[in-house]
C-alpha positions, 0 to 999 in steps of 0.5 A: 595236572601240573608238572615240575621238571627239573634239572639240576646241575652241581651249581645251577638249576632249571626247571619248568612247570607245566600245566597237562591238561594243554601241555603248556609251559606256566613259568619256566627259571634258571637258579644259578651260583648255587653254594656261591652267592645266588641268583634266580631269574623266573619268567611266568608265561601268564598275562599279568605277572611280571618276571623276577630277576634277582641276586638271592641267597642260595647256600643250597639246592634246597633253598633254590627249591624252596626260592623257586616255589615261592616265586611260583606261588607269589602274588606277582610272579607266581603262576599257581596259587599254592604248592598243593596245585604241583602235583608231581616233580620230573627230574632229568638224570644223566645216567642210569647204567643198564639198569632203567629202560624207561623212567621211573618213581623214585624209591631208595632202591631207585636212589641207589642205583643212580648212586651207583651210576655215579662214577659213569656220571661223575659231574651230573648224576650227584647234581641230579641226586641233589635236586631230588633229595632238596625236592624231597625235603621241601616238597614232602613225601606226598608230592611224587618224584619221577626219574627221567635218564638220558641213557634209557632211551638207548637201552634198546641197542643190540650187542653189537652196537653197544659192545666194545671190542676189549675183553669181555670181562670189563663188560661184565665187571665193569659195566664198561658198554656203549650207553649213549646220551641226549636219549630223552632229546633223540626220543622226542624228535623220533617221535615228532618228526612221525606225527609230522609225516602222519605215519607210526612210529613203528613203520620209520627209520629216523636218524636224529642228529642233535647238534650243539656244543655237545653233539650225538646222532641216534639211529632210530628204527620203529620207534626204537635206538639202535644205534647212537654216536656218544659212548662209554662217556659224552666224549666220544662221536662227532666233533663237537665244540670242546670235546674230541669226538673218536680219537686213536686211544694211542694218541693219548699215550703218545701225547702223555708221554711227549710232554709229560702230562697226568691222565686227569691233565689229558683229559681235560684236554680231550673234554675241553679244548679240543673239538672245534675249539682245538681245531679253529683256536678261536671258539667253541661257538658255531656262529664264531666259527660261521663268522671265522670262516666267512673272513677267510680263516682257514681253520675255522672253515677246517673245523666246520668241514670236519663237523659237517663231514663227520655228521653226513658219515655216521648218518650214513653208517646209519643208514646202512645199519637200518637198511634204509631211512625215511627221514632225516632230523636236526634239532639242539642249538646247532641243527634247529638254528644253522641254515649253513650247517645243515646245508652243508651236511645234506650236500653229501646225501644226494645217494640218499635220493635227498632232494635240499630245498634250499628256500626252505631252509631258510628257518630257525628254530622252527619244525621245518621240512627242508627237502622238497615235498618228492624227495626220497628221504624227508629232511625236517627241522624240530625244535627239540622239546625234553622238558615235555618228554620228562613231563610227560613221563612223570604225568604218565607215571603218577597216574597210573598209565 
């Protein structure tokens, strides 16, 4: 079975194609300037076929779909031999209310639930409906389309966790809760990281932190999200490059008030140029903020000091939410490559019984166990995988499983 996995953002597209049988990539590409001008890059991952790398038209997301097809089937770029060989499509979906534990087989009803979500999801939900829609309409009825939503994996949180302290009306109103993102991405590392130690799913406490420039930790109890960082909205949570993390509500009003800004101007504010960015006045970029620091820039080592101070707390409020953890794990752009970040992070769980070995620590992006072999709680490094999670999903869900 051959797997499409999309990922379609309002301007751009990703996707990537698997052959399941060996759960291998056979092209993966990037469409980008979508309504704009075009442009498609196609790396075939077979001997003998040559990337393509390439202005093209691409007025809509149905020609990108259309464009990636054909280059998949190409003479020299092309991995398969006829679109008849791609046998279902698996799309990443931003946000799925309450409403998806689990994904799905996209129907109307379905559609119009992630229509529904759309103002929780403003900038990617519509983006996700769209590569649906042009997959549809290019690919026909007879090619099923599968939704994988970053909000499912978190729908296993208790009350407690996902409650907000605001009357309870807005909750049952307004959907207004704690719902969590990077779910596909926390799912896939809770898992692997218990294939790597050889122990079940159901018998771990995991705390995955996925740090990037959007950054979110998941507490993950027997295979399960009990709790997780981001909230209402990706905003919220650790520090991360442009977004403000947990902030006082009241500074907003402070803030507003003082220098006269709209809610929208605030907003952008706290999504855009706050974070670590805010902090150092330099870079959203970790490696910027590495470099800042090592010359001496005191408020890029500020910024760097929060992130890492932030992570080690909230994992160690995990920790207390789950009575214990067996196992620790980084992954995304920050946690599988910053040997420094991750250094200084594990710094602060010597109350864990963590023993950092600092020679295997010396990785990147890699599975990695970087704590010694007798340390009480295991620290790992995993390369993050949620193409293979919504390929997975999809092959499952078309088969019947």
């Amino acid at each position: 079975m051959k797997i499409l996995v999309i990922n379609a953002g309002s301007s751009s597209l990703k996707y990537q194609l698997f052959d399941m049988e060996t759960e291998t990539v056979l092209a993966k590409g990037l469409c980008e300037r979508i309504g704009i001008d075009g442009h498609l890059k196609h790396t075939p991952l077979v001997e003998g076929k040559t990337v393509y790398d390439e202005d093209i038209a691409l007025p809509t997301h149905a020609e990108a779909i259309t464009a990636v097809i054909d280059k998949l089937v190409s003479p020299e770029h092309g991995v398969v031999s006829s679109m008849s060989e791609i046998d279902a499509v698996g799309h990443r979906v931003l946000h799925g209310l309450d409403k998806f534990s689990g994904s799905v087989l996209v129907n109307d009803d379905v559609m119009a639930a992630i229509q529904e979500a759309v103002p929780f999801g403003p900038l990617h939900n519509p983006a996700n409906m769209t590569g649906i829609r042009a997959c549809q309409k290019v690919m026909g009825d007879d090619v099923p389309q599968v939704a994988v939503f970053d909000t499912a994996f978190h729908q296993t949180m208790p009350a407690k966790a996902y409650m907000y302290a605001i009357p309870y009306e807005y909750y049952e109103k307004d959907s207004i809760r704690r719902y969590g993102f990077h779910g596909t991405s926390h799912r896939y590392v809770g898992g692997r990281v218990a294939e790597i130690m050889g122990v079940p799913e159901k018998d771990l406490k995991v705390i995955s932190c996925h740090m990037g420039n959007g950054s979110s930790i998941a507490a993950i109890d027997g295979g399960k999200c009990v709790d997780t960082s981001m909230g209402f909205t990706p905003l919220v949570g650790l520090p991360m490059g442009t977004r403000c993390g947990d902030l006082d509500p009241a500074i907003m009003q402070f803030i507003m008030n003082k220098y006269d800004l709209s809610i929208d101007e605030m907003m952008n504010i706290l999504n855009k140029k706050s974070g670590v960015l805010g902090i150092s006045g330099v870079s959203s970029d970790f490696r910027d903020l590495d470099k800042g620091a090592s010359e001496g820039n005191e408020r890029c080592a500020l910024a760097l000091d929060m992130f890492h101070y932030w992570v080690a707390k909230v994992v160690g409020s995990y920790a207390a939410a789950m009575n214990g953890v067996d196992a620790i794990v980084f992954t995304a752009g920050v946690g599988e490559n910053s040997i420094a970040t991750r250094k200084a992070i594990c710094e602060y769980f010597g109350y864990l019984g963590v023993d950092f070995d600092d020679e295997a620590n010396k990785c990147r992006g890699k599975e990695q166990l970087i704590s010694t072999p007798d340390s009480k709680v295991k620290v790992y490094v995993v390369p993050t995988n949620e193409e293979l999670v919504i390929a997975r999903d999809t092959r499952d869900i078309v088969s019947g499983k």
